[in-house]
Every structure is written in C-alpha cells, then in structure tokens.
C-alpha positions in Angstrom: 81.4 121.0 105.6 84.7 120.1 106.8 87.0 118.4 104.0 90.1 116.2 104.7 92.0 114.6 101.5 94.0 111.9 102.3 97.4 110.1 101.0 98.7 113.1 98.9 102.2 112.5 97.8 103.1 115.1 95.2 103.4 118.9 95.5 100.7 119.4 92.9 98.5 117.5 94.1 98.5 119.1 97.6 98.2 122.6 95.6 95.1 121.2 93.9 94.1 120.4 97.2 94.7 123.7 98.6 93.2 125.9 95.9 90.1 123.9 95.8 89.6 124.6 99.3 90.7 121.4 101.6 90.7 122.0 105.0 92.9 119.0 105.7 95.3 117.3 104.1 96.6 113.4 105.0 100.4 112.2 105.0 100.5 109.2 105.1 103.4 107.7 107.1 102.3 103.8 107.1 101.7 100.6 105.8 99.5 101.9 102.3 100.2 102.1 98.5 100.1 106.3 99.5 103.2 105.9 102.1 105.8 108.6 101.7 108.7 109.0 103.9 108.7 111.2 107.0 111.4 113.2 105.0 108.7 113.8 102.1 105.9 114.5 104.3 107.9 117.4 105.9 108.6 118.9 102.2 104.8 118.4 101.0 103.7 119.7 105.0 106.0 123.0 104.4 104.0 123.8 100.9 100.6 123.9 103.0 99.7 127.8 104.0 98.6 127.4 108.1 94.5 127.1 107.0 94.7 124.3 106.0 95.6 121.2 108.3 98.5 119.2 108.0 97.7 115.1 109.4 100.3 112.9 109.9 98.2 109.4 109.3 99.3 106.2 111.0 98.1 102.6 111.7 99.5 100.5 114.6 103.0 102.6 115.0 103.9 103.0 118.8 103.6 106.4 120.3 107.5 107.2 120.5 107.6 105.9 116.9 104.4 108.8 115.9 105.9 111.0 117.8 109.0 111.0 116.1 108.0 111.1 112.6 105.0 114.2 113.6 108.3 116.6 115.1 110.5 115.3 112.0 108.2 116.3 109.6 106.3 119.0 111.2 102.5 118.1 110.6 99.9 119.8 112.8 97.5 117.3 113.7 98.6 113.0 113.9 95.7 110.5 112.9 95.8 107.1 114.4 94.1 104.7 113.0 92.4 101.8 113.5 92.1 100.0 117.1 94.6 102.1 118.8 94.1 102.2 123.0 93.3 105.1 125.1 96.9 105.0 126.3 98.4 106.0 122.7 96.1 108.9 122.3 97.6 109.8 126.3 101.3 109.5 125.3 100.9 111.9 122.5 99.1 114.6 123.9 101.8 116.9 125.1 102.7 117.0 121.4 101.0 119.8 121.1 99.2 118.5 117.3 95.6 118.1 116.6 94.9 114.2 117.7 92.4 112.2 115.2 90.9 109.0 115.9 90.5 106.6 113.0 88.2 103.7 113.4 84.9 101.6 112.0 81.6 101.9 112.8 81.8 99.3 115.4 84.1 101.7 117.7 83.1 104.3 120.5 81.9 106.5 118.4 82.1 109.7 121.0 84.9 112.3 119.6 86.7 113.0 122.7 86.7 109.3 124.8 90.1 109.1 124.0 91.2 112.7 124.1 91.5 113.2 120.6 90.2 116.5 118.8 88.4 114.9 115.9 86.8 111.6 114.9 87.1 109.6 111.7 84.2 107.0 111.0 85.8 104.7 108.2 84.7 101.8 106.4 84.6 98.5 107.5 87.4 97.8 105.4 89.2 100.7 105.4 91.5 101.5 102.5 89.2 99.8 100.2 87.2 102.5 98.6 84.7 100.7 98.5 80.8 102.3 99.5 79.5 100.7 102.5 76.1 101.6 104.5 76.8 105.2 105.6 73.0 105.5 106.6 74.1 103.3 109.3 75.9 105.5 111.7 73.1 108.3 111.2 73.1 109.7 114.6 75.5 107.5 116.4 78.8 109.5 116.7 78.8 112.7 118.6 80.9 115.7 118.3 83.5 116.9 115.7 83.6 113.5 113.0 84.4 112.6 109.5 82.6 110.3 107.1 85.3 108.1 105.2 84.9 105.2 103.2 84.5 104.5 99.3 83.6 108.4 99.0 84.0 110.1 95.6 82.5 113.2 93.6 79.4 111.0 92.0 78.6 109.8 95.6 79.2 112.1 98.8 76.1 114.3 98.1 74.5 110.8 98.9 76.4 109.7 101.5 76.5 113.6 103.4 72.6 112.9 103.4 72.7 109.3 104.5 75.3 109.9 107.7 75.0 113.5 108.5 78.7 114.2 109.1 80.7 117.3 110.2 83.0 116.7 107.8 84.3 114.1 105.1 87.2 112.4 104.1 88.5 111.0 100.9 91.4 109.2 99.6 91.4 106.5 96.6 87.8 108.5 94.9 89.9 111.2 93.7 92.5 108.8 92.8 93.4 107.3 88.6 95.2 104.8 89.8 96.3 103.8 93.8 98.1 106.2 95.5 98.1 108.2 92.3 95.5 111.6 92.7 93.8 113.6 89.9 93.8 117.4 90.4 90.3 117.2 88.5 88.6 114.7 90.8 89.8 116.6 94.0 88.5 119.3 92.9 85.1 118.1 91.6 85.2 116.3 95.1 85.3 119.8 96.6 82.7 121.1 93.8 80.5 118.3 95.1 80.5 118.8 98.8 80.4 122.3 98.8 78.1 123.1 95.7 
C-alpha cells in the first residue's frame, strides 16, 4: 500500500516520515495552516533520499505560478488540487514531475483523464480531517489513487477495507495540533497500514 504524508514542515518530521517508510511526502505551497515557503520546501525536499517522493501540493495557483515554485524548490511530483481544468494539468507536463490530481468524490474519478500520473480521492471537505463515507467510492476510481480524508492510525485499517485504495494519504491524523505533526502518530500511521 502506497503511503503519502502530507503538510510536513520540519526536518524531523520528514525524517520520521522517511524512516517509517513513506513513499510520499506533501509540501504544501498554499492557502493551509501547513503552508511553508517555496524556499523551505526546497530545504525539507533536499533532506528526502530519491525513494521517497517529493509533492509540491497546490490549490487554485495558475500553472506559471506551480511551475515556478516546483523548479524553485525542486519537488518531484506537483499535486493540484481541487477543481483544476484539463488545461492546467497540460501546461505543466513538460515539467518533467510526477502530476497528481486532487479532488472529491464527485470528480472524474479515472487517474489519467487529465494526464496526471496519480489520483487523490479527498473528502468532501477537504482539509477537514474529518471521516466521511469512504465505502462510497468502493469501485468507482480506476487506476493509480489515494484515499484521503479524516484518515488516522485508529481508522485506515477501516477505511483501506471500506474504499479499496492503491494508496492512502494523510495530513491532520498524525497531527497534535494543526499543521503541527507527531513523529509517533506517523509512524503508528505507517504501523497501521502496513501491519
């Protein structure tokens, strides 16, 4: 199972990430009590050994803006989320990055219809990290996708068997406080996916 943790912003926390096994790790470089600059996101990126994937995250920037802030801070793969057209996805695939679609369950859920490598399926209200009826995209999205969405260690045994996802995404579950990560929780996140 494919794991992505999301809105790190310190340098242990990404090497709690990394030792416990992350495949992904999120920057985020938007609107969100886990925004860092594009200058710290390119200090936390250089800390992460090439396994492990390095996401630029962003919600309604325009393509030259995303593209400027994935060279400047040298993340592998850029995540746009939310309602973003086809034409964004376009403009930013000569960037040679992965390309992850961010959306709700209300969204073409087919990874690929807009070119991107990887699919996030997020709650309704994402950000919120609150549960929300994983059971209900059982079977809908195709390809390469992430489960995201009020996921923590108590509950993603639960919500891997209610969705069937490639992979899973979390953010505020392995978090004290907003925007603030525990070492312990990401790694009993891990723990919990992986067994």
């Amino acid at each position: 199972m494919y794991v992505k943790i999301c809105g790190l912003t310190e340098p242990e926390h990404v090497a709690a990430a990394v030792e416990a096994g992350a495949d992904a790790i999120g920057l985020v470089m938007t609107r969100s009590p886990r925004r860092i600059t594009v200058e710290r996101a390119a200090a936390l990126a250089a800390l992460v050994p090439a396994h492990v994937l390095t996401v630029g995250v962003f919600r309604g920037e325009d393509p030259e803006t995303v593209r400027a802030a994935a060279l400047a801070s040298g993340v592998r793969a850029v995540q746009l989320h939310g309602r973003h057209p086809h034409g964004d996805f376009t403009a930013l695939k000569d960037l040679g990055v992965r390309l992850v679609r961010a959306v709700d369950a209300e969204a073409d859920l087919r990874c690929g219809a807009f070119d991107e490598d990887l699919l996030l399926v997020d709650a309704p209200h994402a950000g919120s990290g609150l549960p929300w009826e994983w059971a209900a995209v059982r079977g809908r999205p195709s390809g390469r996708w992430l489960l995201a969405g009020g996921l923590a260690p108590a509950n993603v045994a639960d919500a891997i068997a209610a969705a069937e996802p490639w992979g899973v995404d979390v953010s505020s579950g392995v978090e004290t406080s907003p925007g603030v990560k525990d070492p312990a929780l990401i790694r009993a996140f891990l723990k919990a996916v992986r067994g």
